[in-house]
C-alpha positions as CSV (number, residue, x, y, z in Angstrom):
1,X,161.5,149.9,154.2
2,X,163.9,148.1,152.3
3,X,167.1,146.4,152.5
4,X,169.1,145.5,149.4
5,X,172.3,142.8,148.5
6,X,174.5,141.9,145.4
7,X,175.4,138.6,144.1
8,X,177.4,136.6,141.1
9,X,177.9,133.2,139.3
10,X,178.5,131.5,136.4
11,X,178.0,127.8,134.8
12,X,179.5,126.4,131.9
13,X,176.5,123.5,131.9
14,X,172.9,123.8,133.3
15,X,173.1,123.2,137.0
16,X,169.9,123.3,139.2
17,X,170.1,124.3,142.7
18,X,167.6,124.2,145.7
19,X,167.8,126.8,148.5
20,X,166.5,123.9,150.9
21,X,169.1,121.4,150.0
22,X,171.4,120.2,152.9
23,X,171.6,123.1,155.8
24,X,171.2,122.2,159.7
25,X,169.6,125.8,159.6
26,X,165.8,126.2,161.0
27,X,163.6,127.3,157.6
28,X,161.9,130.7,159.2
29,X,158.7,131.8,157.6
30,X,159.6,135.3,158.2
31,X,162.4,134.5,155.5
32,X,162.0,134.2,152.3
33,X,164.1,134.0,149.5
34,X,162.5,135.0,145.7
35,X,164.4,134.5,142.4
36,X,164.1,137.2,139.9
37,X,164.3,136.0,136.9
38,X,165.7,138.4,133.9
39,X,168.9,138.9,131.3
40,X,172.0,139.4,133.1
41,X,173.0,142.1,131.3
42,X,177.2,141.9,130.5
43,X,178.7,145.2,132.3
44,X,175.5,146.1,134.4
45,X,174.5,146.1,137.5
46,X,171.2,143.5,138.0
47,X,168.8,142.3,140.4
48,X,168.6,138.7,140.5
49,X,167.3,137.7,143.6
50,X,165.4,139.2,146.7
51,X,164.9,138.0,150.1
52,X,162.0,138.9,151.8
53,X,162.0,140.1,155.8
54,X,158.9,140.0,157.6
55,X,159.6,141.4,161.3
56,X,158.4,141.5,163.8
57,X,160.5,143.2,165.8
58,X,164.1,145.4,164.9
59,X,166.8,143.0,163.9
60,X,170.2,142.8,163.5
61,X,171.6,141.2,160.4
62,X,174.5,140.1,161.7
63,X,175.5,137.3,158.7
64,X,175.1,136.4,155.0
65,X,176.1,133.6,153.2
66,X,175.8,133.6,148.9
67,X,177.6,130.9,147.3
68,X,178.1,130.8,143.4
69,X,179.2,128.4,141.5
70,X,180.2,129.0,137.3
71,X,183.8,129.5,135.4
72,X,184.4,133.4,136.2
73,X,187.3,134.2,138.1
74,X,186.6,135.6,141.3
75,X,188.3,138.6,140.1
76,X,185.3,138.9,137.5
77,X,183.0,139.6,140.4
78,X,181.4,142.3,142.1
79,X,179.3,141.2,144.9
80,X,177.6,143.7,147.4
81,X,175.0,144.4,149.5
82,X,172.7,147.8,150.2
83,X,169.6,148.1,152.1
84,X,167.4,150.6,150.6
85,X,166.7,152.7,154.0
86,X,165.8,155.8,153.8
87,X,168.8,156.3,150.6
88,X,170.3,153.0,151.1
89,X,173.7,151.9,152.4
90,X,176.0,149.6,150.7
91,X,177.7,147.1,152.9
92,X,180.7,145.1,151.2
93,X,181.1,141.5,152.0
94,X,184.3,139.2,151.3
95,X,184.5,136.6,148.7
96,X,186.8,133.6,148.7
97,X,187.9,132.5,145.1
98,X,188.6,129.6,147.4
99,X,185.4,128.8,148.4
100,X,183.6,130.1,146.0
101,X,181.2,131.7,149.0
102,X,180.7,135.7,149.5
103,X,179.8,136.3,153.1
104,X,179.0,139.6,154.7
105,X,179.6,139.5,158.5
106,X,178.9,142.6,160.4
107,X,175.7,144.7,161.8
108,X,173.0,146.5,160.1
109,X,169.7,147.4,162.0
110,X,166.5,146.1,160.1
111,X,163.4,147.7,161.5
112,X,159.9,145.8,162.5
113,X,158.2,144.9,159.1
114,X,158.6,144.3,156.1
115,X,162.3,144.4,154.4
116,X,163.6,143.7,151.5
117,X,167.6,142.6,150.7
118,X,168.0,142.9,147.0
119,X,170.7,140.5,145.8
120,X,172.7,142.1,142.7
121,X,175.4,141.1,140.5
122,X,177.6,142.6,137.6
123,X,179.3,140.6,134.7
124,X,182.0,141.6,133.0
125,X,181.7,143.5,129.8
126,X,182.7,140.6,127.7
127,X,180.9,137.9,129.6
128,X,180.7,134.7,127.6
129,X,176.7,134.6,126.1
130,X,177.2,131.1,126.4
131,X,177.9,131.0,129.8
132,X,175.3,130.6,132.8
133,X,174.8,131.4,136.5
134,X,173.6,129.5,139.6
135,X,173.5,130.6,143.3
136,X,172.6,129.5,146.8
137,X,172.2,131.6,149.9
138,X,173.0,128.9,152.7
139,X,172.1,131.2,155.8
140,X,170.4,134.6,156.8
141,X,171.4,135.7,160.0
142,X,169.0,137.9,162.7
143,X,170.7,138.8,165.4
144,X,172.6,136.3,165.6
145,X,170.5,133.3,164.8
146,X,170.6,131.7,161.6
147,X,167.7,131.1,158.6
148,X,167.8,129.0,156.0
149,X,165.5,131.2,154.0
150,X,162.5,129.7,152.2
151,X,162.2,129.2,148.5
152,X,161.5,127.2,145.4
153,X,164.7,125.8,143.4
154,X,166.4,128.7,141.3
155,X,166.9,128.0,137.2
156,X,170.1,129.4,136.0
157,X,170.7,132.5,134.7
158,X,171.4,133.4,131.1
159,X,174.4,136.0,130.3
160,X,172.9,139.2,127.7
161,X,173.7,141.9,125.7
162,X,172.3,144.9,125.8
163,X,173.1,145.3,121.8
164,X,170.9,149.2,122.5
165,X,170.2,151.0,125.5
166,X,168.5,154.4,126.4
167,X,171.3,157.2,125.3
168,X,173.7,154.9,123.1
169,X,174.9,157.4,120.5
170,X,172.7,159.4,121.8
171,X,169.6,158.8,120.8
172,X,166.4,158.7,123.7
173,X,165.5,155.4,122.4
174,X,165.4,152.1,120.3
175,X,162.5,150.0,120.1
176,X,161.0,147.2,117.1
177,X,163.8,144.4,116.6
178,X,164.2,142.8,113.8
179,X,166.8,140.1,113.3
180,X,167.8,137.6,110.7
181,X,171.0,135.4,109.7
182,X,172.3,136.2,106.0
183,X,173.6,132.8,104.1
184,X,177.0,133.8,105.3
185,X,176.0,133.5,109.0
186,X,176.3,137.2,109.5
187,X,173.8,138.5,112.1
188,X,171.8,141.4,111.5
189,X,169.7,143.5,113.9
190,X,167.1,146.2,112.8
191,X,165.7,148.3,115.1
192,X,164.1,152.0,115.4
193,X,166.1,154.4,116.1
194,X,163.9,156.8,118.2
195,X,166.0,160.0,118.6
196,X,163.8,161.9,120.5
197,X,162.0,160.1,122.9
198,X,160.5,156.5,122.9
199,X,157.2,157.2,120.8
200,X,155.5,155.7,118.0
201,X,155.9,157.5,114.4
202,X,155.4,160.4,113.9
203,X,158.6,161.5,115.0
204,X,162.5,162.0,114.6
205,X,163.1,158.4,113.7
206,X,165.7,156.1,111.7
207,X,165.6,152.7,111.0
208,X,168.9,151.0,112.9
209,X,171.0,147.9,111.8
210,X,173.7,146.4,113.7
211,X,175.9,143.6,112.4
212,X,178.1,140.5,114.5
213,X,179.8,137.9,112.7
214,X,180.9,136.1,115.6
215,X,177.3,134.7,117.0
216,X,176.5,138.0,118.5
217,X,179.0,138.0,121.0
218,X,180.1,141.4,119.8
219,X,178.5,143.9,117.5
220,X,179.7,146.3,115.0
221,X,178.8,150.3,115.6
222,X,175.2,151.1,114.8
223,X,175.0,152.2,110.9
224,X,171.6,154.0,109.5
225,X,170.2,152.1,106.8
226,X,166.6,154.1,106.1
227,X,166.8,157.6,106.8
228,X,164.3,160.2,105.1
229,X,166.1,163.4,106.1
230,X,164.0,166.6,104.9
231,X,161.7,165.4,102.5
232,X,159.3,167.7,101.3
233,X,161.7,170.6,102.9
234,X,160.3,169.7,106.2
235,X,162.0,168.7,109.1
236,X,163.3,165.1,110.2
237,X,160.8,164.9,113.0
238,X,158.1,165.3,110.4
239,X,159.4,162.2,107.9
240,X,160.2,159.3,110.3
241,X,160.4,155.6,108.9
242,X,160.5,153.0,111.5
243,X,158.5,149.4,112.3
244,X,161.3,147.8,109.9
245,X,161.6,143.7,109.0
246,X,164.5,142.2,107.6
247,X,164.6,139.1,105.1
248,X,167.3,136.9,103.6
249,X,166.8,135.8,100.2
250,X,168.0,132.1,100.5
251,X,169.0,131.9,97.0
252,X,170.8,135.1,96.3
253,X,171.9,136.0,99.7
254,X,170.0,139.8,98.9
255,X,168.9,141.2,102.4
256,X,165.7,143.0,102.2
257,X,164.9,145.5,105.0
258,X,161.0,146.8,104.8
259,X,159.5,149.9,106.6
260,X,157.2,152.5,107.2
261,X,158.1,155.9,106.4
262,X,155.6,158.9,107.6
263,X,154.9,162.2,106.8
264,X,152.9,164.3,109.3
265,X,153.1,166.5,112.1
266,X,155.4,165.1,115.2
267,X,153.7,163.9,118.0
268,X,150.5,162.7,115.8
269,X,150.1,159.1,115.6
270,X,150.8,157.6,112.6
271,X,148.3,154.8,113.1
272,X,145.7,157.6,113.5
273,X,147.1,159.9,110.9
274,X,147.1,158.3,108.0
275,X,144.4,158.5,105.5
276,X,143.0,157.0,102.3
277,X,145.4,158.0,99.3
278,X,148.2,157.2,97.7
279,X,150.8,160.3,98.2
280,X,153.2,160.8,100.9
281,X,151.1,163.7,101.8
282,X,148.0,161.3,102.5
283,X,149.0,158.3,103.5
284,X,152.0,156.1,104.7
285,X,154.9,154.5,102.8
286,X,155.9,151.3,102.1
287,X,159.8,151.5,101.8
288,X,162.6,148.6,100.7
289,X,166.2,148.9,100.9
290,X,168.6,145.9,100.1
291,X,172.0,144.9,100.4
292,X,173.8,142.6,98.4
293,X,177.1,142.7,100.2
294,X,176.2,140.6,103.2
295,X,174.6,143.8,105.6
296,X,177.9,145.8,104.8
297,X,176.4,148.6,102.5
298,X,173.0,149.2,101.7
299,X,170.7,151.1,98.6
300,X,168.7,154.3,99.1
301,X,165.3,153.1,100.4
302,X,162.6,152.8,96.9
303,X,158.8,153.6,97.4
304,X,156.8,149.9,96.8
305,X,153.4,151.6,98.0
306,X,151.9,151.7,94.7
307,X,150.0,149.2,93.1
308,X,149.6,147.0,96.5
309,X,147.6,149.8,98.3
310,X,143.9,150.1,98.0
311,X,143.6,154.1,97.8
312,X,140.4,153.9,100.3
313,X,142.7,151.9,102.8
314,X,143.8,154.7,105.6
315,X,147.4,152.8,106.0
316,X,149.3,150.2,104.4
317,X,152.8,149.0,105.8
318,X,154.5,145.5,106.9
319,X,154.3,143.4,110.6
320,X,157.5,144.3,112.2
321,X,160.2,141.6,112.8
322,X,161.0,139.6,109.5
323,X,160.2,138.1,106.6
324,X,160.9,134.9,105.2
325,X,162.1,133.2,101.8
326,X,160.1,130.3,100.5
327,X,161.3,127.1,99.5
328,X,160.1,128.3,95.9
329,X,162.0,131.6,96.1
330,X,158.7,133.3,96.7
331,X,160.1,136.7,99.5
332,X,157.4,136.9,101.7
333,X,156.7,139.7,104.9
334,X,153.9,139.9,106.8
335,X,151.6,142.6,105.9
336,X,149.2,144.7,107.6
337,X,146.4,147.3,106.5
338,X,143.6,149.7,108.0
339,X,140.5,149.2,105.7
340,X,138.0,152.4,104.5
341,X,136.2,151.3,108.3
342,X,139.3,152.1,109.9
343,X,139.6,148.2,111.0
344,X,143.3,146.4,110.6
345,X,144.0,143.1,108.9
346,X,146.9,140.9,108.7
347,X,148.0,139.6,105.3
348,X,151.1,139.6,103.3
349,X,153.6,141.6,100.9
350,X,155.5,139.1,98.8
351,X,157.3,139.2,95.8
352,X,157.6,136.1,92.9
353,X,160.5,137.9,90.9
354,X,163.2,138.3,93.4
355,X,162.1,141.6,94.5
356,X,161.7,143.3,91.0
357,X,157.7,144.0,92.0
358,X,155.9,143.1,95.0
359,X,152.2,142.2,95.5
360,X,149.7,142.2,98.5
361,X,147.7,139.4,99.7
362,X,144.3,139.6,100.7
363,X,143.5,139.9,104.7
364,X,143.6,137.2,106.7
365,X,141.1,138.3,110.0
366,X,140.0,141.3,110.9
367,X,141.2,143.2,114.1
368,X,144.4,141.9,113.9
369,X,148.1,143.6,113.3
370,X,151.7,142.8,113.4
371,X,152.0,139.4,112.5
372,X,154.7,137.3,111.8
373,X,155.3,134.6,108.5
374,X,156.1,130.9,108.1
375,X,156.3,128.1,105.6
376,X,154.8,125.0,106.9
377,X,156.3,121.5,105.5
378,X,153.6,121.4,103.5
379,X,154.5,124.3,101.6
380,X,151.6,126.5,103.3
381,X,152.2,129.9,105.0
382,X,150.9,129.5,108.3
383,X,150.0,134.0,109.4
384,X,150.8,134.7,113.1
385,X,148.9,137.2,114.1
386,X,148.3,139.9,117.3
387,X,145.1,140.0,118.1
388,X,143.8,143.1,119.4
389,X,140.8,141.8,121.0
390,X,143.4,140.3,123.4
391,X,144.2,137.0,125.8
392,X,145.6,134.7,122.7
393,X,147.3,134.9,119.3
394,X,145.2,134.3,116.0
395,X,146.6,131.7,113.3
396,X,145.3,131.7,109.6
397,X,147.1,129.2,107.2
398,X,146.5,129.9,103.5
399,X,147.7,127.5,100.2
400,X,147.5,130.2,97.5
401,X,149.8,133.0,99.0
402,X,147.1,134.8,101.0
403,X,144.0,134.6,98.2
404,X,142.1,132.4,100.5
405,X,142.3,131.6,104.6
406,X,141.5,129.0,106.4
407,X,141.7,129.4,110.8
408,X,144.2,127.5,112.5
409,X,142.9,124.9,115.3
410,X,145.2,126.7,117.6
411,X,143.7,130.3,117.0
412,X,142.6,132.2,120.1
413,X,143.6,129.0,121.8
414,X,147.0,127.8,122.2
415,X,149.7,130.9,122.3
416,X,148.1,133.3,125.2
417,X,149.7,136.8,125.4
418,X,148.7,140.7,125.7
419,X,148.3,142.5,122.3
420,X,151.9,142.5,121.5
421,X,153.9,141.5,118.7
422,X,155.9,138.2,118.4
423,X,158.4,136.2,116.9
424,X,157.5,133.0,114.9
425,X,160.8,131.0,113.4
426,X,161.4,128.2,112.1
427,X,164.5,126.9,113.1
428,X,164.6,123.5,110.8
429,X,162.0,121.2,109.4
430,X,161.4,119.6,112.7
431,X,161.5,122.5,115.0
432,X,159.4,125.6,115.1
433,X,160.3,128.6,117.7
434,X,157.9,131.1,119.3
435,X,158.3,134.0,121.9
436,X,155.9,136.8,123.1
437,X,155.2,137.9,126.8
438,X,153.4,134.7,127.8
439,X,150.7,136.1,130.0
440,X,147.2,138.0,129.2
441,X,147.1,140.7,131.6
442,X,150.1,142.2,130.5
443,X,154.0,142.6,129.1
444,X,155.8,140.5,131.0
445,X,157.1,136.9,131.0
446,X,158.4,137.6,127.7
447,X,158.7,133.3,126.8
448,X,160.6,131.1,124.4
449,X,158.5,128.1,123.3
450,X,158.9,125.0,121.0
451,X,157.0,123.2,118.8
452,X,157.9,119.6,117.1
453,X,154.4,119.2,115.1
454,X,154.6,122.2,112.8
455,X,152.4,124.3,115.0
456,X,150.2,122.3,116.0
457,X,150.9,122.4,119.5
458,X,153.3,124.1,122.3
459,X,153.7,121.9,125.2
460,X,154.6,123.7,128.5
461,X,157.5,121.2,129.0
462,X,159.5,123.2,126.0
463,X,159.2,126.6,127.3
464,X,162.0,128.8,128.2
465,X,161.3,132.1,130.7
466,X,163.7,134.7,129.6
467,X,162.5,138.0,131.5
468,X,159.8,137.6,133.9
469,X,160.2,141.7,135.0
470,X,157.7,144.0,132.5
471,X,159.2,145.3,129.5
472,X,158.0,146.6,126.0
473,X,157.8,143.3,125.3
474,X,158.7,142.8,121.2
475,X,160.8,140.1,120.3
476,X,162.5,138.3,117.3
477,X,164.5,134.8,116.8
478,X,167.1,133.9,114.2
479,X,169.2,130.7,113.7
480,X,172.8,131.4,115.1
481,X,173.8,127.9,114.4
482,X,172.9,124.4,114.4
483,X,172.8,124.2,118.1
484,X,171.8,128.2,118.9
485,X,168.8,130.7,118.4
486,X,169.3,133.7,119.1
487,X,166.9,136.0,120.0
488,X,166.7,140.0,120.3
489,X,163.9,141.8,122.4
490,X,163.0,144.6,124.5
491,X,163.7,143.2,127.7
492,X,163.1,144.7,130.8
493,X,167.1,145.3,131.3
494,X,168.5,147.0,128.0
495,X,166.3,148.3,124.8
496,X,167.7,146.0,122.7
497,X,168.9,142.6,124.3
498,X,170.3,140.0,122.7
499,X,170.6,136.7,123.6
500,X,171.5,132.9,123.0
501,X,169.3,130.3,123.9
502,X,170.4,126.2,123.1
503,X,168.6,124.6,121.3
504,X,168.4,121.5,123.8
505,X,167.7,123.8,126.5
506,X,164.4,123.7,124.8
507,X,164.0,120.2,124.0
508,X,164.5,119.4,128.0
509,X,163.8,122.9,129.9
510,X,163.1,123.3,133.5
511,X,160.3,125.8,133.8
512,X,160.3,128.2,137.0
């Protein structure tokens, strides 16, 4: 069966380090040692590493060496080691601050097969999201021989947050981030708050905000910011508003948060529910809300449905994540609505008087949902768009505010995914940030890539791997300063999980 370990370390600068660097021990083929590569989640418990067994025969594993190198105390560390067997067994090895090496010297049987020791580690709860992590297991030791176990050189780890998790305050589950950077340099993190359990509307759900100002190393407590109680004298779990985005209006410093509020039947899907019309009994709800206090305080939420949706269009809401403010002062979000056919098209809500009425573009490609907005140099809006035909990302760029569309050469070509959402970003006039789970088959992989050409291309040598373990897979980035993004996304560790990535990790990243 299988056999699991714990390990720990932190860096203060990138540091590289190859499992077949200088050791006098034999490489076995039989031993393998795999890197798993996801958040290290501050205060939790996470497997970072597995080495793989292939016996032949039962073995004794009579040694282990880990060595970690970083700027944690060795009092900051809890290393162990369990071998999942029939319930598992922890076994505690000894670490020298000294040294800097854990090493577990004993006897465990390891029956004939295949086994598995899981390597673990736990940060402390206030773990520097700046710092990073490198190991190195030197030696595996079968009954009394020693390994140097085979592998591929590791890529640091990166410290995060998890900002929500499963039961915070609570609540079954938070899922749709949404995160932006008021002119202040306040971060603020939107999210659904699912109370019930982790489904889409319709159900008992809020729309979340969290606020840091300190880069998102800590968070104030969770405040609800769109809540539409008992409308109608029904329920809570028949009025849920969720899928929120969140924009900062450059020139005033108003932050917008946009949603989608519900009314139906719990359980029913809203995307299937809603019908042609204009009334909360019909149809969904576009919702705003706005704070003009920097996050602190927020307005009741206000009903913009009306005039932007076509009464034969069976639903009308905005892409999830955020919105942007144009160069202009034009507020643009990314829109999204199901035609009289029942087919989805991206397009977008903006607003040319500082939010006093807002207006709705027409659709950019069919079969599409979820996008995301930016402003090229050019003063274009380049549409990021899921497709839900699958295997790539659709681009549109329009010059007249969504009245006419022209397709992107990189459509259906250069950003591969699953149908997911993603983040789009610009992070300054030379630098343009992406993420999604960078793979076709499925949510995983979840990827931070750059772009120094407006777009026009993603080169593999400015990708970042930030969770290669399967997750719900929605992400968003926002500026944290001049030299961080941060970026907040349902990782395969923690609901929410925030993180920050350097910008120069991008520029010159080492790809696993």
């Amino acid at each position: 069966m299988v056999k699991k370990l714990n390990y720990l370390l932190i860096l203060g600068s990138v540091i590289f380090f190859s499992c077949a660097s200088k050791s006098s021990y034999p490489e076995a083929e039989h031993v393998r040692l795999e890197q798993v590569y996801v958040p290290v989640i501050q205060g939790q418990l996470t497997t970072v590493a597995r080495i793989n067994l292939d016996l032949s025969n039962e073995e004794q594993l009579t040694g282990l060496k880990i060595t970690l190198d970083g700027d944690l105390n060795a009092e900051d560390l809890e290393v162990s080691l369990k071998q999942n067997e029939f319930g598992g067994k922890i076994v505690t090895g000894r670490y020298s601050s000294e040294s800097k090496k854990w090493e577990f010297n004993g006897s465990e049987t390891l029956k004939a097969g295949f086994q598995q020791l899981d390597i673990k580690l736990k940060l402390p709860a206030d773990a520097d999201l700046k710092s990073r992590f490198s190991l190195g297991v030197p030696f595996v030791a079968l009954s009394g021989e020693r390994f140097l176990p085979l592998s591929n050189p590791f890529i640091p780890y990166r410290v995060g947050k998890a900002l929500r998790n499963a039961g915070d305050d609570g609540v079954a589950a938070f899922r749709i981030p949404g995160l932006a950077t008021s002119t202040k340099g306040t971060l603020l993190a939107v999210y659904d708050v699912r109370h019930d359990d982790s489904s889409d509307l319709q159900g008992d759900i809020d729309v979340g905000l969290s606020r840091s100002v300190d880069g998102g190393q800590h968070w104030e407590p969770m405040k609800i910011i769109m809540d539409m109680g008992t409308w109608g004298d029904l329920p809570e779990a028949e009025n849920g508003i969720g899928d929120p985005a969140i924009l900062v209006d450059q020139e005033t410093g108003t932050i917008w948060v946009i949603a989608l509020w519900l009314h139906g039947k719990p359980g029913t899907a809203a995307w299937h529910s809603s019908e042609p019309g204009l009334s909360p009994e019909q149809t969904g709800q576009v919702m705003l809300t706005k704070s003009e206090d920097d996050g602190i305080s927020w307005s009741e939420p206000v009903n913009i449905t009306r005039p932007m949706k076509d009464p034969s269009w069976q639903l009308f809401f905005n892409g999830p994540g955020k919105g942007i403010s144009m160069k202009d002062g034009t507020l643009v979000f990314a829109g999204q609505f199901k035609d009289e056919n029942k087919i989805p098209h991206s397009a977008l809500i903006y607003s040319q008087d500082k939010g006093l009425s807002w207006q709705v573009s027409n659709g950019a490609k069919p079969n599409t949902t979820e996008a995301q907005v930016i402003e090229l140099n050019d003063g274009s809006l380049m549409l990021n768009m899921r497709d839900n035909r699958g295997g790539a990302r659709s681009v549109a760029v329009t010059r007249d505010l969504g009245e006419t569309w022209e397709t992107h050469p990189t459509s259906r070509k250069s950003l591969i995914e699953p149908v997911c959402m993603a983040s789009l970003y610009r992070f300054s006039d030379e630098l343009l940030l992406f993420s999604n789970p960078a793979v076709p088959d499925d949510r995983y992989n979840l990827t931070l890539k750059a772009s120094l050409d407006d777009g026009q291309s993603w080169p593999e040598d400015r990708h970042i791997l930030l969770d290669e373990e399967k997750s719900w897979g929605y992400s968003c980035l926002s500026k944290v300063d001049e030299e961080n993004v941060g970026i907040l996304y349902e990782s395969s560790q923690a609901h929410m999980t925030f993180q920050l990535i350097p910008i120069q990790d991008l520029l010159f990243s080492q790809k696993k």
